[in-house]
C-alpha positions in Angstrom: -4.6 -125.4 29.1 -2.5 -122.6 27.9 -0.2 -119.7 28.3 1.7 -117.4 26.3 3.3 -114.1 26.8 4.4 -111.4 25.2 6.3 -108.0 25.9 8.1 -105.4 23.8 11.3 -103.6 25.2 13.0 -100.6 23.5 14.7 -103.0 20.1 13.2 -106.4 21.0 10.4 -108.0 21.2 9.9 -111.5 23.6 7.5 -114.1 23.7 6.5 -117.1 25.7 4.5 -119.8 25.3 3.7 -122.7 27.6 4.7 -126.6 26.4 1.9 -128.7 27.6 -0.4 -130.6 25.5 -3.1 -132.6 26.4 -7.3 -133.1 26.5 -9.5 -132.4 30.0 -7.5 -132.4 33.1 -5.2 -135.2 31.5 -1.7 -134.2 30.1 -0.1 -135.9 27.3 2.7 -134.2 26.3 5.5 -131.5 28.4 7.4 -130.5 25.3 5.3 -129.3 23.0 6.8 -126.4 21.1 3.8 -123.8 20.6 5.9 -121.2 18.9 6.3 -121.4 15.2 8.6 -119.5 13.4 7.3 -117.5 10.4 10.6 -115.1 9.4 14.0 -114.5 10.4 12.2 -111.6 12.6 8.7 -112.9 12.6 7.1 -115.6 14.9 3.3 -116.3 16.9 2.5 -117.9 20.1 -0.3 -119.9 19.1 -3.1 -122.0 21.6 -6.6 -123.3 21.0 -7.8 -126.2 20.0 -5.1 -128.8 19.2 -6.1 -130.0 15.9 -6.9 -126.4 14.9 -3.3 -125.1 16.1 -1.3 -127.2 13.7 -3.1 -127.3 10.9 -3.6 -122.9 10.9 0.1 -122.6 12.2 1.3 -124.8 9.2 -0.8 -122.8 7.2 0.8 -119.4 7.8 4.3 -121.1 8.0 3.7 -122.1 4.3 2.4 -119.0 3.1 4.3 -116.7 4.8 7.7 -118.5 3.3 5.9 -118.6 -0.4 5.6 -115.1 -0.3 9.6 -114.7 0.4 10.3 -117.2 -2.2 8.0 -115.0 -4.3 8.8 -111.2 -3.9 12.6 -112.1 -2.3 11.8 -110.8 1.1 10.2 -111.9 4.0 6.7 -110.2 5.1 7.0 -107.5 7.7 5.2 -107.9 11.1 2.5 -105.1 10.2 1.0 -106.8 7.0 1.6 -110.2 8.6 -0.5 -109.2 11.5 -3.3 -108.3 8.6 -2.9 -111.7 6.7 -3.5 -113.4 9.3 -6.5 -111.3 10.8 -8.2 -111.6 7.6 -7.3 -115.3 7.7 -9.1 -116.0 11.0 -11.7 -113.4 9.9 -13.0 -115.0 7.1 -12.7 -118.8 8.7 -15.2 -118.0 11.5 -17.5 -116.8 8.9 -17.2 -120.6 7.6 -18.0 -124.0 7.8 -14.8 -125.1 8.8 -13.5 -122.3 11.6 -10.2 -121.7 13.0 -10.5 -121.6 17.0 -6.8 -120.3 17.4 -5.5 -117.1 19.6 -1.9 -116.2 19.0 0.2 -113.5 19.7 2.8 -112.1 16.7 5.7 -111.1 17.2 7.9 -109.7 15.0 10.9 -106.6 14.7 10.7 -104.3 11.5 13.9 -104.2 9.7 13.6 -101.1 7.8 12.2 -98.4 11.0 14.1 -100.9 13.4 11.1 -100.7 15.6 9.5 -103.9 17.5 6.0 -104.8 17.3 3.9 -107.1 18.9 -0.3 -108.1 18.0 -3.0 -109.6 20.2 -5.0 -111.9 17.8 -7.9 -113.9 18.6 -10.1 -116.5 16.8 -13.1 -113.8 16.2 -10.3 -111.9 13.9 -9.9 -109.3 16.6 -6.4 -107.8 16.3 -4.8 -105.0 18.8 -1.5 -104.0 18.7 0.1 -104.3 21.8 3.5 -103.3 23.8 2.7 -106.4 25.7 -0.3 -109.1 26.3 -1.0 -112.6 27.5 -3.2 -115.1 26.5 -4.9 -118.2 28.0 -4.3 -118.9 31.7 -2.0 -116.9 32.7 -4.5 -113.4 31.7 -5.3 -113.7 35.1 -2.2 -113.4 36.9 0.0 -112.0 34.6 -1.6 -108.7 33.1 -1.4 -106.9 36.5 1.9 -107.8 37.0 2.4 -106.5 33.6 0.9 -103.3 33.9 3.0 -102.9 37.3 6.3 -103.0 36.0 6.1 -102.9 32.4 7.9 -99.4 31.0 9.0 -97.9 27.8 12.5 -98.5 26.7 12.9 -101.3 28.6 16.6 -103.2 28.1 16.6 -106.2 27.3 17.6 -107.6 30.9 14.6 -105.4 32.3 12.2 -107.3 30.4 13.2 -110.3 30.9 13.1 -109.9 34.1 9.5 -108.6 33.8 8.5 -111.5 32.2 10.3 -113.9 35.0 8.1 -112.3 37.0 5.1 -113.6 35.4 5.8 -116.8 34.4 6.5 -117.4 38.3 3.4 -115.7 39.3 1.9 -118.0 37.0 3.5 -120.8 38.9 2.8 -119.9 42.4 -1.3 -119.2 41.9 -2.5 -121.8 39.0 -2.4 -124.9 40.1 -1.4 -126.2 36.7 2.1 -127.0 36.1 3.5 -125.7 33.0 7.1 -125.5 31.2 7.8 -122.3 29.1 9.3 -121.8 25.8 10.9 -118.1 25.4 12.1 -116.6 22.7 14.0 -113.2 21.9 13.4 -111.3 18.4 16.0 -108.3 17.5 18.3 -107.2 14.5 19.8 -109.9 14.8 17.0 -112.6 14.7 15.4 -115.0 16.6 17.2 -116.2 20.2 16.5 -119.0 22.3 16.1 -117.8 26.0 16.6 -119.9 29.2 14.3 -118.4 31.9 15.5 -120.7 34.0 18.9 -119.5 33.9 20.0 -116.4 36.7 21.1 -114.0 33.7 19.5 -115.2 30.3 21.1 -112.3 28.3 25.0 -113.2 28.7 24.0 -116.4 27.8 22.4 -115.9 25.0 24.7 -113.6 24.1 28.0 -115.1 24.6 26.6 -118.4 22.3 26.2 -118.3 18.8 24.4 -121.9 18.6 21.3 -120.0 20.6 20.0 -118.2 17.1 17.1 -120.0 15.8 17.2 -121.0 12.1 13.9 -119.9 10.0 12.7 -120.7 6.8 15.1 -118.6 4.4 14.6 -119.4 0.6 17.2 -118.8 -2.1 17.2 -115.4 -3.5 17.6 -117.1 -7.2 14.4 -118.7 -7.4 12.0 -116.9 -10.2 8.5 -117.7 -10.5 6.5 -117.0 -13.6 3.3 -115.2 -14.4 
């Protein structure tokens, strides 16, 4: 039982991911948050078997942040995207396979250009300007492709993706809460969906900027 969105506008990039958790037709929790955090412009939707989730989202968390402790900088979306293929590459080609799909999203700092990755748990990466995963493939991909353009503001594609999360609620009969998420220059914003205009909200708070794993710049490490 998931869903998770994501979309790329002209300098941003937004995702959304659903907050259920539960087993069968039987659901446990309604505020799970299924979007971890990897960079101050990096983060992944991630869905699949529970256990699997955590353990492979803590996984890249912790790696991810040990490279930026070790080179002084965080990893940019592109080679992220390739970590983490190869990751989920060579675990399905071992005892002990990862069953996770996630979508990374992430804005480059140095072209100032956002990106977005479709990743599933066969290692199968495409780079994307926008994609869905889970339950809502079948609803929201056409609306998607319908009113989905180049350049889009940031107001445009949120309004885009209002437009699926509600097509999402009026034809699956599941009931899900979202989690969205805004990545720019600037960072990583929290966005109410629920709200009539997200953006001036967002905007006109500085409390709505989502702290990410940022190790000191002093710390040396050895050969």
């Amino acid at each position: 039982m998931e869903c998770s969105f994501g979309l790329t506008g002209k300098d941003y990039v937004l995702l959304c991911s659903d907050m259920s958790a539960g087993r069968s037709i039987i659901r446990m929790k309604s505020d799970e948050n299924k979007i971890k955090t990897l960079g101050p412009h990096l983060a992944m939707a991630y869905g699949g078997e529970p256990g699997d989730t955590n353990n492979f989202a803590e996984y890249v968390e912790r790696n991810m942040r040990l490279y930026h402790i070790r080179n002084h900088y965080p990893l940019l979306p592109e080679p992220a995207s390739a970590w983490i293929r190869r990751t989920l590459a060579e675990s399905i080609r071992s005892r002990h396979p990862y069953s996770v799909n996630l979508l990374l999203a992430g804005y480059d700092t140095t072209n100032s250009k956002p990106h977005l990755y479709w990743i599933d748990y066969l290692g199968t990466k495409a780079i994307v300007p926008y994609a869905a995963h889970g339950m809502g493939v079948y609803v929201s991909l056409s609306t998607m492709d319908k009113w989905w353009f180049n350049d889009m503001n940031k107001r445009e594609g949120i309004e885009v993706l209002k437009k699926c999360v509600d097509e999402v609620k009026k034809r699956i009969t599941i009931n899900f809460n979202f989690n969205c998420i805004l990545i720019d220059k600037d960072g990583i914003h929290q966005i109410n969906i629920e709200l009539d205009d997200p953006i001036s909200e967002f905007e006109s708070s500085n409390n709505k900027i989502i702290e990410t794993p940022n190790p000191p710049l002093d710390v040396g490490v050895t050969a």
